[in-house]
C-alpha positions, -999 to +999 in steps of 0.1 A: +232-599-270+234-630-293+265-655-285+290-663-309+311-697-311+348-696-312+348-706-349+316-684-358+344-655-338+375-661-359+353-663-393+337-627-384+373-616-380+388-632-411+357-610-430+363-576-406+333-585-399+323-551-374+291-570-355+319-594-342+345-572-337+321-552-314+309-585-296+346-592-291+349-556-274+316-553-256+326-590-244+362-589-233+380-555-236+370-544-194+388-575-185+416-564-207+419-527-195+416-541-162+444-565-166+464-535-186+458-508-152+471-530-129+502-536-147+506-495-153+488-491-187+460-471-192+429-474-212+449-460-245+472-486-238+446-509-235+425-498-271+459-506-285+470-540-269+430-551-282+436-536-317+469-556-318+453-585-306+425-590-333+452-581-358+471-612-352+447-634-349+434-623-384+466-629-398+466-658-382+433-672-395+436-655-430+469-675-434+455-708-419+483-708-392+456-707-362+456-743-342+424-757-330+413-729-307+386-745-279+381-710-258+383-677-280+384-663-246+411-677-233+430-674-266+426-634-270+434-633-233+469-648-241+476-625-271+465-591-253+487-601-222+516-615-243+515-585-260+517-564-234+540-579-219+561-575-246+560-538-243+571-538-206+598-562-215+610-535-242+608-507-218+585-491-233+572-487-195+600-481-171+586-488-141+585-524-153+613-529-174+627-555-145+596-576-151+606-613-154+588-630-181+596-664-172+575-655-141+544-644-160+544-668-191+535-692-177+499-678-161+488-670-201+478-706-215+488-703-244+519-724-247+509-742-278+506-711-303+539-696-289+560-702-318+529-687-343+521-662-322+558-652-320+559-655-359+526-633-365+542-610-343+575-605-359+555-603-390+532-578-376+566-552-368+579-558-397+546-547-416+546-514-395+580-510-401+577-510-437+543-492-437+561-462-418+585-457-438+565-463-472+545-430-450+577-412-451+580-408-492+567-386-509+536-383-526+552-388-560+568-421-548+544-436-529+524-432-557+549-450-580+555-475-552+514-484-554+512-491-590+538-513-592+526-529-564+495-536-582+517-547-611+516-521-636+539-517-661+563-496-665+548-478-697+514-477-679+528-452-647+546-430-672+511-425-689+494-421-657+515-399-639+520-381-670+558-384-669+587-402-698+593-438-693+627-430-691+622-406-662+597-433-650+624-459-649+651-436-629+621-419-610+610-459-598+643-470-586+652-440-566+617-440-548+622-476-540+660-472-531+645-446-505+621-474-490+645-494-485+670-471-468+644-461-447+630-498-439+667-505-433+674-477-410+642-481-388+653-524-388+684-515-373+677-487-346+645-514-334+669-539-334+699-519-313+675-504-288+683-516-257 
């Protein structure tokens, strides 16, 4: 199996590059599903907690908020269990909702990238926040929602969707009204979960 460098890592994940992605999986996810079981995931939990953990670091490195990273290893380490922990902090496992993280932290070396890690994190529930409820329109809107995401005008969806600008217009700010109930709704129940 050839051997990547840290950087030669993080640029193969900044390009989805799949070669990488599978030497970062055939390299690193046993120790992860180990670490996962003995803290009462399982190996689904596991897929995720790895899946999470490239996604932040791509964000990280796609907008240049990475710091100088010496051990890829012991970086992705830090994510997956931070990340984890996370979840069991959130009860999302109640058998260790009682888990004291100031007990654990400081085992995961990665004190230096907390505050980004924290940032690509809150950024990374945000994003599915707004991505499940963008799921939850309907076909019409999300649609709608696409083009003028990709900066069409207004004119241009009429002609497309084959409907009057006027409808367009009306039909444009109730679908995005709807988002933005929904993002609004699912914002508040995360944030008053206990």
């Amino acid at each position: 199996m050839k051997e990547y460098t840290t950087q030669e890592i993080l640029n193969g994940i900044s390009e989805n590059n799949s070669v990488v992605v599978q030497y970062i999986y055939d390299r690193y996810f046993q120790s992860i599903r180990k670490f996962i079981e003995k803290f009462g995931g399982g190996k689904d939990d596991a897929l995720d907690v790895f899946q999470e953990g490239i996604i932040v670091i791509y964000e990280q490195v796609i907008e240049a908020k990475i710091k100088p990273i010496n051990n890829f290893r012991t970086y992705f380490f830090s994510i997956c269990k931070f990340k984890w922990f996370n979840m069991i902090r959130d009860g999302k496992f109640d058998e260790f909702t009682n888990v004291e993280m100031e007990e654990i932290l400081p085992a995961l070396e990665y004190q230096q990238s907390l505050d980004n890690l924290n940032s690509a994190l809150e950024k990374e529930r945000r994003v599915k926040i707004y991505f499940n409820g963008f799921m939850e329109l309907s076909n019409t809107c999300r649609m709608m929602i696409r083009y003028i995401a990709h900066g069409w005008v207004i004119e241009d969806i009429a002609d497309e969707m084959g409907f009057s600008v006027t409808y367009t217009y009306r039909k444009r700010q109730q679908c995005l009204d709807k988002l933005v109930k929904l993002v609004e709704y699912k914002l508040n129940k995360h944030n008053t979960q206990p």
